[in-house]
C-alpha positions as a printed NumPy array, in Angstrom:
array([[  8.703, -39.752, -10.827],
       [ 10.702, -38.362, -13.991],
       [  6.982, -36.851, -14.72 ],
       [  6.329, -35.286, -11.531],
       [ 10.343, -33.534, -11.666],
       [  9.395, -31.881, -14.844],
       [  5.934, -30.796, -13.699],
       [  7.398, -29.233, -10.892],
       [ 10.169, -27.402, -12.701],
       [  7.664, -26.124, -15.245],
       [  5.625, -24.729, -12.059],
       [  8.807, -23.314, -10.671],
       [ 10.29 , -21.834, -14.202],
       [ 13.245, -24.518, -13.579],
       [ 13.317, -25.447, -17.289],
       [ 14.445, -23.385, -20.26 ],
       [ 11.935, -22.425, -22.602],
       [ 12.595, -24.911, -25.485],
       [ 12.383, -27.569, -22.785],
       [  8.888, -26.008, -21.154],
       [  7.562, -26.216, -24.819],
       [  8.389, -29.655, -25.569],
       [  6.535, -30.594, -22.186],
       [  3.672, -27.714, -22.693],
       [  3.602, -29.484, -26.605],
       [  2.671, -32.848, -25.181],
       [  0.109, -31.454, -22.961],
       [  1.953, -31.651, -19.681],
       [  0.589, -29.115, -16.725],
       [  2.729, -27.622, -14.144],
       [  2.338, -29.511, -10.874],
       [ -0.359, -28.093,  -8.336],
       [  0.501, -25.279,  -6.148],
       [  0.276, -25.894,  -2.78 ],
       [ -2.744, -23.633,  -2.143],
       [ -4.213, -25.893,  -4.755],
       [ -3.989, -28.657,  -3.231],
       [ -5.41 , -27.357,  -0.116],
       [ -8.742, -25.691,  -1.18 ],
       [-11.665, -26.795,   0.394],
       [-14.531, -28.331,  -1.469],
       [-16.604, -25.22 ,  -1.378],
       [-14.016, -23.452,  -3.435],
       [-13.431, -25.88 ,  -5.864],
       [-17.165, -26.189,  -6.457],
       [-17.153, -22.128,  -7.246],
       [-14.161, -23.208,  -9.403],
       [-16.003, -25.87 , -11.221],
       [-19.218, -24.007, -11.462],
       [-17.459, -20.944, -12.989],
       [-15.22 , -23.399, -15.413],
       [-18.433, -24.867, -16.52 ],
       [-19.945, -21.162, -16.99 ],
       [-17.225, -20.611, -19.393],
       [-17.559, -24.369, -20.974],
       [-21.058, -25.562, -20.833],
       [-20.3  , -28.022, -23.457],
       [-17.191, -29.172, -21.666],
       [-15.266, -31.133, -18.533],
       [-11.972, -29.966, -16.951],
       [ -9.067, -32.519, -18.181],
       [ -7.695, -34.201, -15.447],
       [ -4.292, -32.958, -16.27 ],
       [ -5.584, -29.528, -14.455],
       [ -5.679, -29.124, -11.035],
       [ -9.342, -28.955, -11.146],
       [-10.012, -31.646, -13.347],
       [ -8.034, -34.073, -11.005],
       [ -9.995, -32.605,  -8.441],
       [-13.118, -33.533, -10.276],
       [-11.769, -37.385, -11.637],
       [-11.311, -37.492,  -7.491],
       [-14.551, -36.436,  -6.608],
       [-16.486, -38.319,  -9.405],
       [-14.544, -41.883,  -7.557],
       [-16.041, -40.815,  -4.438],
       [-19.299, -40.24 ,  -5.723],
       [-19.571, -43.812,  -7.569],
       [-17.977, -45.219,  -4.054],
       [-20.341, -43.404,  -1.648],
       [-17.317, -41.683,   0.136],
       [-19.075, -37.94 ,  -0.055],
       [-21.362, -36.476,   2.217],
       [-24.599, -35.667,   0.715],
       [-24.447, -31.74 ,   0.489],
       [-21.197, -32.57 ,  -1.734],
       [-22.804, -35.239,  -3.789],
       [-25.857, -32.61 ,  -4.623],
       [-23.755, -30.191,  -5.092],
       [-21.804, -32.34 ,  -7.654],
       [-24.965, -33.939,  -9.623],
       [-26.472, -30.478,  -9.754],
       [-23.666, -29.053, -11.768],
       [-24.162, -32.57 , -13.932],
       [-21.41 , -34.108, -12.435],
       [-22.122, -38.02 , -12.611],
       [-19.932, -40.774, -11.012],
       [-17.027, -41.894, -12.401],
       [-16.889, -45.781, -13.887],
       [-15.2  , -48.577, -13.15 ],
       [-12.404, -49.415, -14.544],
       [-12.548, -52.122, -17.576],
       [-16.687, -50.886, -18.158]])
């Protein structure tokens, strides 16, 4: 909860700028924007497919928005729970389901 505060006052410019630092220094994002959260899975896949443009030879962190959009969507694609447009359009951009936990 203390976490999600602070992410939300960094978002918001709430904190003062040593304080931002400290957070930004231990690799803490601001919290999603509410548009964010709401884009549809078209949009993210642009997102994704333009990240990956920029970083072939990397994956969003899931401490962005769109890498906790991705950890999301890799779960679903291990557990079945995408349709199948969205799980090609996933595995084409290399995407691969996530594993279980403890494997």
């Amino acid at each position: 909860r203390w976490l999600h505060r602070m992410r939300a006052k960094l978002r918001n410019g709430k904190l003062s700028e040593a304080e931002a630092e400290a957070l930004r220094g231990l690799g803490v994002e601001p919290a999603e924007k509410k548009e964010d959260i709401e884009k549809t899975f078209d949009e993210r896949i642009e997102e994704l497919r333009s990240w990956r443009s920029e970083h072939p030879d990397e994956w969003p962190k899931n401490d962005s928005s769109l890498g906790w959009w991705l950890h999301k969507m890799r779960v679903k694609l291990r557990n079945g729970k995408l349709s199948e447009a969205e799980a090609d359009a996933l595995t084409a951009l290399g995407v691969k389901p996530a594993k279980k936990r403890g494997h």
